[in-house]
C-alpha positions in Angstrom: 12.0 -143.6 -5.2 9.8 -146.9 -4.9 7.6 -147.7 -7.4 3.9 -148.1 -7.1 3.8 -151.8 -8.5 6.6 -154.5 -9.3 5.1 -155.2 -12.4 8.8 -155.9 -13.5 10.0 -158.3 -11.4 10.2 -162.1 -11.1 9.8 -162.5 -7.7 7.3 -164.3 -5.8 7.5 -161.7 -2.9 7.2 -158.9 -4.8 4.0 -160.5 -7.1 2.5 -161.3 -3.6 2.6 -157.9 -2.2 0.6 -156.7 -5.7 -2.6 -158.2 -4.3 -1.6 -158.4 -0.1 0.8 -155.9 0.3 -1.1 -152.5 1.4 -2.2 -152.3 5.1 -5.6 -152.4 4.9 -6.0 -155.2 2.9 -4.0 -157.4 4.7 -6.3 -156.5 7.8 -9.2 -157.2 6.0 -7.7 -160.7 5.2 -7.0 -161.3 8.8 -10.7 -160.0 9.5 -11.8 -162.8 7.4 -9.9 -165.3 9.2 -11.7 -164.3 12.1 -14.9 -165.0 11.2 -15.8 -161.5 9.4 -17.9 -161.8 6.2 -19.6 -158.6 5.2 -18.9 -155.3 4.5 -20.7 -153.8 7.6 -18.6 -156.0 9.9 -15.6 -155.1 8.6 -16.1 -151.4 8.9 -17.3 -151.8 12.2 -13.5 -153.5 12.9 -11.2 -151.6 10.8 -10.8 -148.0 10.6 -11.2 -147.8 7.1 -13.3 -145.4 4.6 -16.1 -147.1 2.6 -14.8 -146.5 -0.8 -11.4 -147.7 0.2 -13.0 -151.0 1.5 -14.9 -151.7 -1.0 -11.8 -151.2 -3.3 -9.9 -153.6 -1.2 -12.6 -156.1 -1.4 -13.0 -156.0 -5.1 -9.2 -156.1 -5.7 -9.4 -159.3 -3.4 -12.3 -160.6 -5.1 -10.3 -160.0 -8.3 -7.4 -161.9 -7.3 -9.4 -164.7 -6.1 -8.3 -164.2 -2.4 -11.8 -163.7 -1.3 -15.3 -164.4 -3.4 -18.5 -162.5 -3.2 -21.8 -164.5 -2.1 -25.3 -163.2 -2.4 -26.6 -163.4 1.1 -30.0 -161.3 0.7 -31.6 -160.7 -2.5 -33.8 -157.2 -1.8 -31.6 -154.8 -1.8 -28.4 -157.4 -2.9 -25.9 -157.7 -0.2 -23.0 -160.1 -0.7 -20.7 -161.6 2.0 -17.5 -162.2 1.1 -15.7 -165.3 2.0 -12.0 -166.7 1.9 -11.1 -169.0 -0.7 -8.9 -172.3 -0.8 -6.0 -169.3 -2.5 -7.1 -167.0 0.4 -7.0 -170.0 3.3 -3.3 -170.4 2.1 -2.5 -167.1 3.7 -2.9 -168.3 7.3 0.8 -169.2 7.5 1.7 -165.5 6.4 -0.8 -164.1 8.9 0.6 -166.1 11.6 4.1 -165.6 10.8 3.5 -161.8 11.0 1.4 -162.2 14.5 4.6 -164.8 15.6 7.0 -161.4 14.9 4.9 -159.0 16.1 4.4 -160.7 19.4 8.1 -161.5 19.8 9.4 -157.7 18.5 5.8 -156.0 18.9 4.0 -156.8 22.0 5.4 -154.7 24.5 5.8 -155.1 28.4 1.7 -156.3 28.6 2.5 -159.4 26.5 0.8 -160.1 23.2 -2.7 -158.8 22.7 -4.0 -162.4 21.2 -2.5 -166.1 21.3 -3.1 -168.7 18.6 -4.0 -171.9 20.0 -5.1 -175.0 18.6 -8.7 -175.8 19.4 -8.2 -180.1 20.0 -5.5 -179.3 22.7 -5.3 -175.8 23.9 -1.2 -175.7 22.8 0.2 -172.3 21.1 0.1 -172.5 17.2 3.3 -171.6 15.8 4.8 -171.8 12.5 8.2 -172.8 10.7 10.2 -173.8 8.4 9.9 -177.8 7.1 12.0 -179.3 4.3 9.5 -180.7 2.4 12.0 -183.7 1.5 12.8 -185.1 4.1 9.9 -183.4 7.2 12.6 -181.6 9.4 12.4 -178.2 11.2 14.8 -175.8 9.2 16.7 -173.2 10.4 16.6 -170.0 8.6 20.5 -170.3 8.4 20.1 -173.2 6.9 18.3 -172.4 3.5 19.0 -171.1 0.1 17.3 -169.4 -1.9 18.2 -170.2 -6.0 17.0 -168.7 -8.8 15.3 -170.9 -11.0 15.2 -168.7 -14.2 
């Protein structure tokens, strides 16, 4: 039987899925990426029940992912908005889209492309050595425990 947290474990992976690894969070993280800020517009693209988005947002909010910005003051209403720690999940996001759309997409083709705004080319991610700047094949890498 899986545990509820990973509390006891010293991986990366498993600390990561402690603040992105339920469903609807990770949605509302891509939301944000699209532009989304407030809590109305991410109900209005998520089938999700208030309380459990509000929970999401806090827990994100928490974790530093997202903050929370006063936008009106009578009655308060707060946008939230990515932060530098939440931007850094764009790689994630698009890795998951990239597999989706390869395994995923279905006989239609994917439902969205990622393109880069300057030139119009697909966006696409991979693996770089940081060393020495070449592609990397998954084959190709180790993974070493460090303690």
């Amino acid at each position: 039987m899986l545990r509820r947290t990973y509390d006891g474990q010293v991986c990366s992976i498993a600390r990561t899925l402690e603040v992105v690894g339920e469903r609807w969070t990770l949605l509302i993280v891509r939301d944000a990426f699209y532009g989304v800020t407030r809590f109305d517009g991410f109900l209005n693209r998520l089938p999700i029940a208030r309380n459990v988005l509000s929970d999401r947002l806090n827990g994100l909010v928490d974790h530093g992912v997202l903050e929370r910005v006063l936008y009106q003051d009578r009655p308060p209403r707060h946008e939230y908005r990515l932060t530098a720690k939440g931007r850094r999940l764009a790689p994630v996001l698009m890795t998951l889209m990239e597999w989706g759309d390869h395994h995923l997409a279905g006989e239609a083709g994917p439902p969205s492309v990622a393109e880069h705004n300057d030139c119009g080319g697909r966006v696409s991610t991979r693996l770089v050595c940081a060393c020495c700047g070449q592609d990397v094949d998954r084959a190709e890498v180790t993974v070493r425990q460090v303690r």
